[in-house]
C-alpha positions as semicolon CSV with decimal commas, in nm:
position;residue;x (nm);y (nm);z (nm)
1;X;0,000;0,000;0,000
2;X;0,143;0,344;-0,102
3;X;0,170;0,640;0,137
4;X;-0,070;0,814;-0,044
5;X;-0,326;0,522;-0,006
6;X;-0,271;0,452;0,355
7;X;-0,321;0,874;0,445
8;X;-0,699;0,893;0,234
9;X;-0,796;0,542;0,412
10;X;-0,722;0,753;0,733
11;X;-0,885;1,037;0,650
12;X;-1,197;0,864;0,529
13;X;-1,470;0,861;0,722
14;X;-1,557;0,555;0,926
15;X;-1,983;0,570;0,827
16;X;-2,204;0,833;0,652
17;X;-2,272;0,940;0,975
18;X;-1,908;1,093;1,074
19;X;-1,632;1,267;0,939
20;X;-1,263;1,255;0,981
21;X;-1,031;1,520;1,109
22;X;-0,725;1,615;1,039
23;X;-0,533;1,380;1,315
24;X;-0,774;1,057;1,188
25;X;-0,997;1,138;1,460
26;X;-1,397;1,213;1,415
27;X;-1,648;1,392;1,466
28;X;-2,040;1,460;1,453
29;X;-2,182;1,567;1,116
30;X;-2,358;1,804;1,290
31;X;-2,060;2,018;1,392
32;X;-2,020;2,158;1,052
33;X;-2,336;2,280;1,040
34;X;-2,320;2,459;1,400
35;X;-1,978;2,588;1,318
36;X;-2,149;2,771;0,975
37;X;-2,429;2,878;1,171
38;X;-2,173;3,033;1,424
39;X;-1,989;3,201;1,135
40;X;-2,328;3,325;1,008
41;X;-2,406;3,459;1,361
42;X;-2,053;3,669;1,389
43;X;-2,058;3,801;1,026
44;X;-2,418;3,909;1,015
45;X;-2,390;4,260;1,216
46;X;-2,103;4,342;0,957
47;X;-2,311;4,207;0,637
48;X;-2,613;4,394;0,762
49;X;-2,423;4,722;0,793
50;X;-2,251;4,637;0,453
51;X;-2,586;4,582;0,298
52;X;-2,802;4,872;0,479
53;X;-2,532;5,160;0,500
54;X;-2,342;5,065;0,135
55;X;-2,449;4,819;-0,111
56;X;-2,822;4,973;-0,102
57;X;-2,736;5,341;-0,105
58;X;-2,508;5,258;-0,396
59;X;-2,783;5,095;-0,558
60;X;-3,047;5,399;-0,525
61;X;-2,795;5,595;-0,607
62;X;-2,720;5,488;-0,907
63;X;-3,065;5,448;-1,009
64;X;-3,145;5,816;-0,892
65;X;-2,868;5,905;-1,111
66;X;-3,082;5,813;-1,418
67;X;-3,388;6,065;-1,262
68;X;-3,495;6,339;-1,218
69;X;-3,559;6,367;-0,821
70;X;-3,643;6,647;-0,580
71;X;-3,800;6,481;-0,272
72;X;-4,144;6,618;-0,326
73;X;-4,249;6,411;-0,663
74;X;-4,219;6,062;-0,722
75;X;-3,861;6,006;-0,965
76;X;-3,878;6,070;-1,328
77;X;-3,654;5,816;-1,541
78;X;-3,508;6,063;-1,773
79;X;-3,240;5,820;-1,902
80;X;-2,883;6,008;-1,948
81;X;-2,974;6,364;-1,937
82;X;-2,827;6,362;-1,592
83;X;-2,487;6,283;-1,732
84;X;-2,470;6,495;-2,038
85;X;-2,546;6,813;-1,833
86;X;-2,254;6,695;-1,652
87;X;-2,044;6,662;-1,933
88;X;-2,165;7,042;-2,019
89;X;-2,167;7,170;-1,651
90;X;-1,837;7,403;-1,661
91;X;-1,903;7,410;-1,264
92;X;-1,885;7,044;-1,194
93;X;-1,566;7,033;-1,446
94;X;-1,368;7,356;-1,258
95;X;-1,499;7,123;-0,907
96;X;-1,317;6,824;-1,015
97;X;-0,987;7,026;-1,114
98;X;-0,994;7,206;-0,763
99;X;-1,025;6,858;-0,622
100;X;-0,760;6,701;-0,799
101;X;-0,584;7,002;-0,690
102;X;-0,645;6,948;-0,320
103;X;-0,568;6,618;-0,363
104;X;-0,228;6,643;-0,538
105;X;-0,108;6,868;-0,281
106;X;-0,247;6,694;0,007
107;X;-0,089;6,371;-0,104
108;X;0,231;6,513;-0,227
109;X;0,316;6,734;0,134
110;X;0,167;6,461;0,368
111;X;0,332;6,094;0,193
112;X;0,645;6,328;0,265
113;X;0,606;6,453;0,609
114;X;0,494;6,149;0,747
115;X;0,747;5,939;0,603
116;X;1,021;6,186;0,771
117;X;0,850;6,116;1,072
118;X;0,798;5,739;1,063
119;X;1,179;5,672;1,000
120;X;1,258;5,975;1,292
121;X;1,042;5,765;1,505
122;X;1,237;5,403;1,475
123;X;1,576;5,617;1,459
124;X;1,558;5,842;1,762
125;X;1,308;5,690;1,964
126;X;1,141;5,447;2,171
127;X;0,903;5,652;2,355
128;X;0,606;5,562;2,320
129;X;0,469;5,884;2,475
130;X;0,667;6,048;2,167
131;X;0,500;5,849;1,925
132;X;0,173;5,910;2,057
133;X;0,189;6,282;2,045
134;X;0,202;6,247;1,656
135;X;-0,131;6,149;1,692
136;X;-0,250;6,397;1,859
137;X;-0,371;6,626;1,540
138;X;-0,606;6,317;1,451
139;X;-0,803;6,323;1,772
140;X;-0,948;6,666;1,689
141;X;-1,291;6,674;1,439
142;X;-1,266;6,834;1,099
143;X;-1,480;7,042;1,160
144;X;-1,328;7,134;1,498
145;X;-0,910;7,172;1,308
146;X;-1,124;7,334;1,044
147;X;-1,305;7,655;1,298
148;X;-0,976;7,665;1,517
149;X;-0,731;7,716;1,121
150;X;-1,034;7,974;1,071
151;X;-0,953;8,212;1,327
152;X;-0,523;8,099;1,319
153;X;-0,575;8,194;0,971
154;X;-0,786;8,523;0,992
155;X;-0,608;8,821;0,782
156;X;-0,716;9,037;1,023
157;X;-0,659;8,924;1,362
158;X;-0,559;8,554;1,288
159;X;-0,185;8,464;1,483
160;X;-0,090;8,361;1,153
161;X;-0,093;8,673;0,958
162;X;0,040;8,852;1,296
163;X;0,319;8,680;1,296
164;X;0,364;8,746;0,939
165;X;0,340;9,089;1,010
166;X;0,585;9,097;1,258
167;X;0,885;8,920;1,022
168;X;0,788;9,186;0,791
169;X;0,547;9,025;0,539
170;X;0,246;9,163;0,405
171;X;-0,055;8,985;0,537
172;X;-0,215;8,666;0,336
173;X;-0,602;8,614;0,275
174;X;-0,525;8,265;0,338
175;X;-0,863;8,161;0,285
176;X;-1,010;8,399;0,116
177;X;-0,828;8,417;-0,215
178;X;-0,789;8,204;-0,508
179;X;-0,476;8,144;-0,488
180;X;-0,411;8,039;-0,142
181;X;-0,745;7,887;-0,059
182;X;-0,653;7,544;-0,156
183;X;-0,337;7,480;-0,053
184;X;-0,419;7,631;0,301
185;X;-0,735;7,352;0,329
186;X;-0,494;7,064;0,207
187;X;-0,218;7,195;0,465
188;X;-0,490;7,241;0,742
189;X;-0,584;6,853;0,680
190;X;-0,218;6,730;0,622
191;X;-0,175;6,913;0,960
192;X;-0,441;6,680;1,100
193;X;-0,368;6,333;0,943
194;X;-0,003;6,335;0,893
195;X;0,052;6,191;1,257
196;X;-0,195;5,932;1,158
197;X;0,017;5,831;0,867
198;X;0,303;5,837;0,989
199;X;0,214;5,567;1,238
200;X;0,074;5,350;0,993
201;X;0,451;5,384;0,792
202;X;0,624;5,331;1,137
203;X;0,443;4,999;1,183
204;X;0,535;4,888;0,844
205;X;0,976;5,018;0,936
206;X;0,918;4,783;1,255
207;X;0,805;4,502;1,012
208;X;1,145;4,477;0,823
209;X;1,382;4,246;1,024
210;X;1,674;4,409;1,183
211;X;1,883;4,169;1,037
212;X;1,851;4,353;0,695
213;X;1,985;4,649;0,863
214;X;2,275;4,438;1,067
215;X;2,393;4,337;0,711
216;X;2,423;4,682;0,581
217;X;2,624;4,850;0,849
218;X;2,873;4,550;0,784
219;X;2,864;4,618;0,460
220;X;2,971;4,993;0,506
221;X;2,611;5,158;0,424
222;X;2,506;5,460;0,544
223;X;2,230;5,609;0,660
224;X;2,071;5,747;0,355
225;X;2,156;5,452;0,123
226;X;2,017;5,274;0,377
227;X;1,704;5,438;0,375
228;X;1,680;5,446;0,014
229;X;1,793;5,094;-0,073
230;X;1,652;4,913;0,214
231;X;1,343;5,090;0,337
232;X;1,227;5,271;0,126
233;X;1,167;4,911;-0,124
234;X;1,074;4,680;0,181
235;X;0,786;4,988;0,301
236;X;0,655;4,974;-0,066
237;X;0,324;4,754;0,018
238;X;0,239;4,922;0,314
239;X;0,331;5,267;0,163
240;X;0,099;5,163;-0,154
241;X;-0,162;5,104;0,083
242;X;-0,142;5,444;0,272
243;X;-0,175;5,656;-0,046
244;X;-0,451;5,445;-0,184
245;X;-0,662;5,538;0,181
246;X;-0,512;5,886;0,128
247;X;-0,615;5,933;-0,221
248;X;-0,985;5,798;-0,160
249;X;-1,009;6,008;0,160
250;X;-0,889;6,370;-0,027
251;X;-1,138;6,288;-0,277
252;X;-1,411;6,287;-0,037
253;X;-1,279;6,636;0,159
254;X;-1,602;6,831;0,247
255;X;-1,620;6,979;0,590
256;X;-1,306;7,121;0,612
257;X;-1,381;7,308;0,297
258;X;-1,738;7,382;0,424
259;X;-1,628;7,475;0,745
260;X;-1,350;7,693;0,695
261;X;-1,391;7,897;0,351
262;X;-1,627;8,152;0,296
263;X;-1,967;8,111;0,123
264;X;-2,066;7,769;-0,053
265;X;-1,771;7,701;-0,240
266;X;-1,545;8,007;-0,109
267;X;-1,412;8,283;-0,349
268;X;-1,582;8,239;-0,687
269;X;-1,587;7,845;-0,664
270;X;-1,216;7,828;-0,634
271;X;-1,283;7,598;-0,311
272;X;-1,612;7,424;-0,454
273;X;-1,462;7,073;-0,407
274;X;-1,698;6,798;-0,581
275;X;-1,806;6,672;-0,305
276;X;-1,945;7,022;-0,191
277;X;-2,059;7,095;-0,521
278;X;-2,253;6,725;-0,475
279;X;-2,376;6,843;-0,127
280;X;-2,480;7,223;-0,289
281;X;-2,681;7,045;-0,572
282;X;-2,844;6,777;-0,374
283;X;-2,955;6,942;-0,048
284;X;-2,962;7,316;-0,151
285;X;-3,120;7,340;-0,510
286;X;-3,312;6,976;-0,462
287;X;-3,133;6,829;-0,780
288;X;-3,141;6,465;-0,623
289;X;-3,119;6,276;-0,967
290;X;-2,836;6,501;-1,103
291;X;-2,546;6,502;-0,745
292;X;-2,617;6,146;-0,786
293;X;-2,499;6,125;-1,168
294;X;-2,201;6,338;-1,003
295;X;-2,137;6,079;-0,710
296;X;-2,148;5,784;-0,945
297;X;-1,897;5,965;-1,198
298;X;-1,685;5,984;-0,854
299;X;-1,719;5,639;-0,751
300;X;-1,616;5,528;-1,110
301;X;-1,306;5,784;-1,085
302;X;-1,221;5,634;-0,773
303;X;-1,255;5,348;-0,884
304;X;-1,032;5,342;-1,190
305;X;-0,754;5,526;-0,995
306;X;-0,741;5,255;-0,699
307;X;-0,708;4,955;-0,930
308;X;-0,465;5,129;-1,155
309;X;-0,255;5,234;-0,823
310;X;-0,325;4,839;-0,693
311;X;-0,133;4,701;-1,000
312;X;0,124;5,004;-1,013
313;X;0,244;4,958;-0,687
314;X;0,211;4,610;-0,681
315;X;0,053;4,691;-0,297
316;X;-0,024;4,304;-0,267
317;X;0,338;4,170;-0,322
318;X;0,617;4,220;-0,055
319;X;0,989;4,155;-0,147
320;X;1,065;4,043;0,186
321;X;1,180;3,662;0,121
């Protein structure tokens, strides 16, 4: 009898009415069956959320998307008239460029500053009281960072521009001009969830064995070619991970926006971000059908970009051996 032969006579149950484990013992048939009603019992809080709170508001949505809907009148399927009013909206088009905006910015500073921080943290410390105070930031609303950065920010009487004016410089309409309203919203929210980042980076450094590192001081490496040849490629999956969640989260930025800048949409839309201009449409002119042709051109945006950064960054794959 062959090895293979003698392990599936052990595994084979002795009657129809048991089954055989994985050390040749048994058990009741019945088991299975309480162990997938157990499973059902743990998962069905999360699949009810999943189904109540996302996969049927995605659902109306996108139907809505294809009517026209106010709240008072029953919805009218006008097929895609929703979408090619989009396509000819020069509003929703100048939204989506002040997002991408936002979000190039608020990537670009924050990947940076919270890397910087994540490999300051395993160099120069093992405090954890230090590490936690990089959090800090994140523990404060949006809405909150948002009214406190509107009075720091104030031309007038915000500590900001005083200081400004005390170094010399003219003082800045931070967020009340074209120019600087942007970048001020994606620094005010870089201020808030770099700390946040930076952890998530730091727990990825603490995953790469030191032994990596032992073997490049005795090979003579410094600190920089260290970084750049060692951590930097070894943090690649986590760090594809981080700027997919940052890149879905800048896309949705609302309240700081709503909060902060002046008006719906602040100086002559140059802070309308789509998801305000979404918000503006649906719950301030009534235009259900059409903010939900907008949030469905969003999802498939999002979308796109996610899967494209997915296979990019090839955020599934680590080259640790």
């Amino acid at each position: 009898m062959t090895v293979a032969s003698t392990v599936m006579t052990k595994r084979k149950p002795a009657d129809g009415s048991k089954h055989a484990d994985a050390d040749g013992g048994s058990k009741p048939a019945g088991a299975d069956r309480g162990d997938g009603l157990l499973a059902a019992l743990f998962i069905a809080p999360a699949m009810f959320g999943f189904v109540v709170f996302l996969a049927w508001p995605t659902l109306r949505g996108i139907y809505l998307s294809f009517t026209r809907y106010n709240l008072l009148t029953p919805a009218e399927w006008v097929g895609l008239d929703n979408y090619r009013r989009m396509v000819n909206d020069p509003i929703f088009w100048s939204s989506l460029r002040v997002t991408v905006e936002y979000v190039f910015i608020n990537i670009g500073v924050q990947t940076v500053a919270a890397l910087c921080i994540a490999v300051l943290m395993q160099r120069l410390t093992k405090s954890s009281f230090l590490r936690g105070i990089v959090l800090t930031p994140y523990l404060v609303s949006n809405v909150v960072a948002g009214v406190v950065w509107l009075w720091i920010l104030d031309t007038q009487l915000g500590i900001g521009n005083q200081i400004l004016g005390a170094l010399g410089f003219d003082h800045v309409a931070f967020l009340a001009s074209n120019e600087w309203v942007i970048p001020s919203i994606a620094l005010i929210n870089v201020w808030r969830h770099v700390g946040y980042t930076a952890l998530l980076l730091f727990a990825g450094l603490q995953a790469i064995p030191g032994d990596v590192y032992e073997a490049a001081r005795v090979d003579g490496s410094g600190e920089l070619r260290t970084f750049w040849k060692i951590s930097l490629p070894l943090l690649r999956p986590v760090l594809a991970v981080v700027m997919i969640m940052t890149v879905i989260g800048s896309f949705q930025v609302f309240d700081t926006v709503a909060v902060a800048t002046p008006g719906p949409g602040g100086p002559a839309n140059a802070s309308n971000v789509l998801q305000l201009y979404i918000y503006s449409s649906a719950f301030g002119r009534f235009q259900f059908g059409y903010a939900s042709a907008m949030s469905v051109a969003l999802l498939a945006v999002l979308s796109v970009i996610t899967i494209v950064q997915y296979r990019l960054t090839r955020a599934g794959e680590s080259d640790l051996g």
